[in-house]
C-alpha positions as CSV (number, residue, x, y, z in Angstrom):
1,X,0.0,0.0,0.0
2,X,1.5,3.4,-0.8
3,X,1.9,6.1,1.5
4,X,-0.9,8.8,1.3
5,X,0.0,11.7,-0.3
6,X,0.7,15.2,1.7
7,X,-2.7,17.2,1.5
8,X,-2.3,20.4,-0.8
9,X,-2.0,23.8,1.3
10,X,-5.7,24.2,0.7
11,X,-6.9,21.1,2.2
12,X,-4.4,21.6,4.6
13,X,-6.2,24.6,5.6
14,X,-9.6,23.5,5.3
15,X,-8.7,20.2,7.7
16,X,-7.1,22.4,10.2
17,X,-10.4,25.1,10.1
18,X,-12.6,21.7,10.6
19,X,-10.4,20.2,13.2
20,X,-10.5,23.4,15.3
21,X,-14.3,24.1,14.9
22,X,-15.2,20.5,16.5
23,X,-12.9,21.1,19.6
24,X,-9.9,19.0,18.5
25,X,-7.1,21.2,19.1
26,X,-4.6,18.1,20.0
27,X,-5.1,17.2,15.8
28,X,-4.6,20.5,15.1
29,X,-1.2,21.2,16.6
30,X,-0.1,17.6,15.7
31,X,-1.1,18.3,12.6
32,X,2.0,17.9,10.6
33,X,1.4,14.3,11.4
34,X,-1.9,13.8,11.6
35,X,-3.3,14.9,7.8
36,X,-1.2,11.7,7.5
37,X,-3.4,9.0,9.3
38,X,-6.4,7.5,6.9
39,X,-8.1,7.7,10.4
40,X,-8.4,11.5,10.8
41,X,-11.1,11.5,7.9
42,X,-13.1,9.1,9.3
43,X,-13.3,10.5,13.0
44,X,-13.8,14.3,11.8
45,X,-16.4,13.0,10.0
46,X,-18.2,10.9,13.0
47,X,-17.6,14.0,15.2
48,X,-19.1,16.4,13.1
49,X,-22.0,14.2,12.6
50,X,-22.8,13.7,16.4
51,X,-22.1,17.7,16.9
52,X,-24.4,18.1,13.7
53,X,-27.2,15.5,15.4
54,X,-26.9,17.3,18.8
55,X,-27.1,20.8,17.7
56,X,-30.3,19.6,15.4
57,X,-31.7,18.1,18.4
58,X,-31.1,21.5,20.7
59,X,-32.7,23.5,17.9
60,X,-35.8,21.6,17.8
61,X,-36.2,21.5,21.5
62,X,-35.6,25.0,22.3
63,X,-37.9,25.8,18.9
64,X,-41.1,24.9,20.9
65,X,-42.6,24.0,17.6
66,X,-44.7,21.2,19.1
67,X,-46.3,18.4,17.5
68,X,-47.6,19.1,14.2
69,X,-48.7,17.9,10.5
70,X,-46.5,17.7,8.1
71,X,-47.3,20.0,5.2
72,X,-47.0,16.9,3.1
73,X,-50.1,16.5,4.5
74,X,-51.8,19.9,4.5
75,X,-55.1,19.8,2.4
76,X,-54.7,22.4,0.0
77,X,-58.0,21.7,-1.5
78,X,-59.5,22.6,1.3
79,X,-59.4,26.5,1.6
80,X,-61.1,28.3,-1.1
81,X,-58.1,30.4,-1.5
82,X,-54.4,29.8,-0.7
83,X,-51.4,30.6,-2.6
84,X,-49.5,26.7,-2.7
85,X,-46.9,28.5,-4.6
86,X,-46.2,31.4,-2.8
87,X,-45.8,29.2,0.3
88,X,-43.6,26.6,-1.5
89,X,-41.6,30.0,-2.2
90,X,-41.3,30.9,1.8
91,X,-40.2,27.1,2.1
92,X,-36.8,27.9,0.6
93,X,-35.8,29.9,3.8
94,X,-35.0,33.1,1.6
95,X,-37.4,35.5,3.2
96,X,-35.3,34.6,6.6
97,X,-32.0,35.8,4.6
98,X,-33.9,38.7,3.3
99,X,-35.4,39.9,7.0
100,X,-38.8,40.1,5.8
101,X,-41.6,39.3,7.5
102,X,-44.4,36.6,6.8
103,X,-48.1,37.0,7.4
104,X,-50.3,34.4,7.4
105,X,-54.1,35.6,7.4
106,X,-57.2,34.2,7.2
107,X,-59.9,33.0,9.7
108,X,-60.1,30.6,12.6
109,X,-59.7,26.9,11.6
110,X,-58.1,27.4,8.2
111,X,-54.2,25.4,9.2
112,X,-52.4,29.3,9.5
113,X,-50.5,27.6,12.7
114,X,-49.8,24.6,10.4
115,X,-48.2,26.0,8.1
116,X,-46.3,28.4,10.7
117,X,-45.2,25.4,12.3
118,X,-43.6,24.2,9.0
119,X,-42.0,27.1,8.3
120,X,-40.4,26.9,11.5
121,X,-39.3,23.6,11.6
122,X,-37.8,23.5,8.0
123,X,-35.9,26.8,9.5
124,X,-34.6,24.5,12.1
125,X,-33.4,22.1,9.9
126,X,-31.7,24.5,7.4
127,X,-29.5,25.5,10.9
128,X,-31.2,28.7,12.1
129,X,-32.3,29.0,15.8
130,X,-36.4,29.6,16.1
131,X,-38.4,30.3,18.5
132,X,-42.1,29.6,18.2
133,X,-44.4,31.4,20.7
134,X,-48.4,32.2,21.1
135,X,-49.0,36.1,20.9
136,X,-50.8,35.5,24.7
137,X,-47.7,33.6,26.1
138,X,-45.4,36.4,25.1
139,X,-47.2,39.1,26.2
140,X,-47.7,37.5,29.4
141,X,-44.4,36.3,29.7
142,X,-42.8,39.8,29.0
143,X,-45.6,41.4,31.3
144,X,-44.9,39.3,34.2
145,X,-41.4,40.8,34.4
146,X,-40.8,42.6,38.1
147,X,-38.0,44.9,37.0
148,X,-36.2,46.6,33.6
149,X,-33.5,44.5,33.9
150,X,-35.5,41.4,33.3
151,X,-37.8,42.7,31.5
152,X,-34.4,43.5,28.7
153,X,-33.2,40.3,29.4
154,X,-36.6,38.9,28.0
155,X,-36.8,40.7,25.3
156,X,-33.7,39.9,24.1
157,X,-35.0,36.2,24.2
158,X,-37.2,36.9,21.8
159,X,-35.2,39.5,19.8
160,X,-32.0,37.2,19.2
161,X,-33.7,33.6,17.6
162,X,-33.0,33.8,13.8
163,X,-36.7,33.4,13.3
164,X,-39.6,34.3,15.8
165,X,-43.0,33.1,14.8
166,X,-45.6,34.2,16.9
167,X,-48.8,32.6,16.7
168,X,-52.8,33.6,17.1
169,X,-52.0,37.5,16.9
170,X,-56.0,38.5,17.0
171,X,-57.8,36.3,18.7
172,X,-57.8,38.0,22.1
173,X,-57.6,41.9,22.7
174,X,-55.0,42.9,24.8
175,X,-54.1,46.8,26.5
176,X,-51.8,49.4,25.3
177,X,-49.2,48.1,27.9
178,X,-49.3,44.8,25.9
179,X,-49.1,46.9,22.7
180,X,-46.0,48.3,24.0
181,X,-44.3,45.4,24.6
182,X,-45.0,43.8,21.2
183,X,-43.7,46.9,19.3
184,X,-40.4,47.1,21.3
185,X,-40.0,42.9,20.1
186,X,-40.8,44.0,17.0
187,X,-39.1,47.2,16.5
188,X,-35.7,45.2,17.9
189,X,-35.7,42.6,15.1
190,X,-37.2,45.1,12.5
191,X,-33.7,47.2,13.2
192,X,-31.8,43.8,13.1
193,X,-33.3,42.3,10.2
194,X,-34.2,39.7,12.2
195,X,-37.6,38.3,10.7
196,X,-41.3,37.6,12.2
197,X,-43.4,35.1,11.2
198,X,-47.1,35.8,12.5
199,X,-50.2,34.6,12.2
200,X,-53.2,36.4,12.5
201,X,-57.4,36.1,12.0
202,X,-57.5,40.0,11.7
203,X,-56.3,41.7,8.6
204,X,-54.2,44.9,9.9
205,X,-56.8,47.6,9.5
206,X,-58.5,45.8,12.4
207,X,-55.6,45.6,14.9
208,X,-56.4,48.6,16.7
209,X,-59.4,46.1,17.9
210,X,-56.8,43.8,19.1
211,X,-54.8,46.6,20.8
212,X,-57.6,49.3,21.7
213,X,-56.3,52.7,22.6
214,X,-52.6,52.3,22.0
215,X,-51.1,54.8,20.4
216,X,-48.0,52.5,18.9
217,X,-50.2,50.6,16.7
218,X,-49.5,52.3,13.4
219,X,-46.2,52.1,13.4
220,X,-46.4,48.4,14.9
221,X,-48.2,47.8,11.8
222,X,-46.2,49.7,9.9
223,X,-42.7,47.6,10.9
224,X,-44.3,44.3,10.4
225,X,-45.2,45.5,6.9
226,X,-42.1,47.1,5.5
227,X,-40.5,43.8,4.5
228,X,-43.2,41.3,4.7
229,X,-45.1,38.5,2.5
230,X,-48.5,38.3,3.2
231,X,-49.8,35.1,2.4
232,X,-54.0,35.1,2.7
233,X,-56.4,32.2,3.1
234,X,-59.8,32.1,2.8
235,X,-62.5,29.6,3.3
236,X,-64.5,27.3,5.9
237,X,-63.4,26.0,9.2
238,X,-61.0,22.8,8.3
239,X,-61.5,21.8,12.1
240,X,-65.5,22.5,11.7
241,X,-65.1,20.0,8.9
242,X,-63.2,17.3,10.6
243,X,-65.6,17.5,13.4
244,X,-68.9,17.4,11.5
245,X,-66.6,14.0,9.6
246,X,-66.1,12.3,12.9
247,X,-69.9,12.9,14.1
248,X,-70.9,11.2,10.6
249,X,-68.4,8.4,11.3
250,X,-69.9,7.4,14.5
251,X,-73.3,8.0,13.5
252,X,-72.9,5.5,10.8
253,X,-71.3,3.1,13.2
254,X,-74.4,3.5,15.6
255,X,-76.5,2.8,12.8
256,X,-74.4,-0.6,12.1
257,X,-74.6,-1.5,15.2
């Protein structure tokens, strides 16, 4: 068997950026010797594997994505109106390089927090951190805060994440102190690029009903739109429809019976 050949100055380079990335500094200052072992291959690529698995498996868990159906799944027959495209589009995890914004709007019952959820956990895959929150949690969360300090601290929690998706914006009214603290969330990643995924059974015009007498609204609004993709569904109740299915099931099978 013939000696291996001395790795050229790029691989060279490129072994020792790899080496030192996983932690094994030992290869890396032996490394005059080691780029000559056939075994160095093998165990940077086991360790960067398991660091790859593990760093997969933190993502999803501090995600908070939750069970949910896969949107090979998703009926898009259902809705009356949804753009498959458009969403197949936001799949490719370009609007998260971009920093803009997704909406997803339409009413109750019509799979908006399925298809957030998808969004989110493809994110996770492609290596970004997410965080995925109800609009009630958060607010509650940041309102529960006894002092600035934490209250910052908190903030930045949900400022940092690569991709914050915040769930059932609309379905309860909140106070303008509530108002305040969704604007300063959003008005962080808005300066950082830092994109929002939201979804929401109240087109914008009607948010001052969601957040009555706060005077940050508009420009809340206003932020969240800049750089955003608004992606609208329209149609019946999907869970209405599975319920009225199950009640026929069983009143068949009472019939049988």
């Amino acid at each position: 068997m013939s000696k291996q050949e001395p790795a050229t100055a790029l691989d060279r380079d490129e072994l020792r950026r790899r080496l030192a990335r996983i932690g094994l500094f030992g290869l890396v200052r032996a490394l005059d010797e080691a780029e000559q072992k056939p075994w160095v291959a093998e165990v940077l690529q086991v360790e960067e594997a398991e660091r790859s698995r593990r760093s997969l498996e933190r993502r999803t868990k501090n995600s908070r994505i939750g069970a949910f159906k896969p949107i090979g799944d998703f009926d898009w027959a259902w809705p009356s109106k949804a753009d498959r495209a458009a969403f197949d589009e936001l799949m490719s995890m370009q609007f998260i390089a971009e920093g803009s914004n997704v909406v997803l709007l339409g009413p109750n019952g019509m799979g908006k927090t399925t298809l957030a959820q998808n969004l989110a956990h493809q994110a996770v895959l492609e290596g970004y951190s997410v965080l995925f929150v109800t609009a009630s949690d958060m607010l509650s969360d940041l309102a529960a805060q006894e002092s600035g300090s934490a209250l910052a601290r908190r903030v930045r929690r949900y400022a940092r994440v690569a991709l914050l998706v915040i769930d059932e914006v609309g379905y309860l009214s909140y106070d303008a102190r509530y108002a305040d603290l969704l604007f300063e969330v959003v008005s962080r990643r808005y300066k950082d690029k830092r994109p929002i995924v939201i979804t929401t059974n109240k087109a914008f015009n009607q948010w001052p009903e969601v957040f009555p007498n706060a005077t940050c609204v508009v420009t809340l609004v206003d932020r969240l739109m800049h750089r955003a993709e608004v992606l609208q569904l329209e149609g019946s109740s999907y869970r209405l429809r599975e319920s009225k299915e199950r009640a026929a099931t069983k009143a068949r099978a009472r019939l049988r019976r």
